[in-house]
N, C-alpha and C positions, 0 to 999 in steps of 0.2 A: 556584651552582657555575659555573664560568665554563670554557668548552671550551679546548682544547690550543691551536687557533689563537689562542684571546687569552692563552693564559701566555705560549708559544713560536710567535711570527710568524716569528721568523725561519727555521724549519728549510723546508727545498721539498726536493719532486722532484730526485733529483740531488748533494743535498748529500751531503759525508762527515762520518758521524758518530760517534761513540765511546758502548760503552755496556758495563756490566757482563753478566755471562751471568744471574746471579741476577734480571734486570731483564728477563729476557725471558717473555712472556705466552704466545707460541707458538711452539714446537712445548715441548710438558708438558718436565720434564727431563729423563724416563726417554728420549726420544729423541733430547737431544740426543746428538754423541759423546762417549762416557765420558773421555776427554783432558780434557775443557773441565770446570772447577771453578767453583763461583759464584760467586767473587773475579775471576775471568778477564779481560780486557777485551778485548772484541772493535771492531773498524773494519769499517764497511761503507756501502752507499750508499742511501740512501731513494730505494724505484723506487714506493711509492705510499703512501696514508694508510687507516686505517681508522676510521667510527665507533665510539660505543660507544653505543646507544641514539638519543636524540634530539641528545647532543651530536657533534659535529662532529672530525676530525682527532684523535682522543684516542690512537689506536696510528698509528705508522709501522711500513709492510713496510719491512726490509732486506735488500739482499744483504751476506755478508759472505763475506770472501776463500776461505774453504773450501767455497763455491758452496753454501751453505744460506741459503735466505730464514727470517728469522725477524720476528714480531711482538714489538713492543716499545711501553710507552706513551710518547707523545713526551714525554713532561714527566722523563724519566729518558735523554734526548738529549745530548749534549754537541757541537755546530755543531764541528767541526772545521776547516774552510775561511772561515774566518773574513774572508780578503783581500777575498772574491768582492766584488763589483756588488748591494747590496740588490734584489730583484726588485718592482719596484713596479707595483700592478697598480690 
């Protein structure tokens, strides 16, 4: 099985990304706001990564515009900022 950083290298810290609400890991649904339906598409910003066991980077924390940080797996990401400078480490 291969971790999120080698499906999706491209997504960092900082980037803006698009993502369905159905696709989000956490917070459960019952808490997200009742407004939001799981077809939804939410925009926001990856302010950090989380494992999931031994593999690596497999959720990104989000902010999104209605000041909720939410978990999401990176591999359900869509890089929005696509112009940017590849960050080469």
């Amino acid at each position: 099985m291969r971790s999120a950083s080698e499906v999706d290298p491209l997504i960092h810290e900082g980037d803006t990304v698009r993502f369905q609400v159905e696709d989000i890991f956490l917070p459960a649904a019952d808490d997200l706001p009742k407004s939001l339906t799981p077809a939804d598409q939410l925009e926001g910003t990856v302010v950090n990564f989380s494992d999931s066991g031994l593999l690596p980077r497999v959720f990104a924390v989000v902010d999104v515009i209605a000041r909720l940080s939410v978990v999401v797996p990176v591999e359900k990401l869509q890089l929005q900022n696509l112009g940017r400078t590849p960050n080469i480490l």
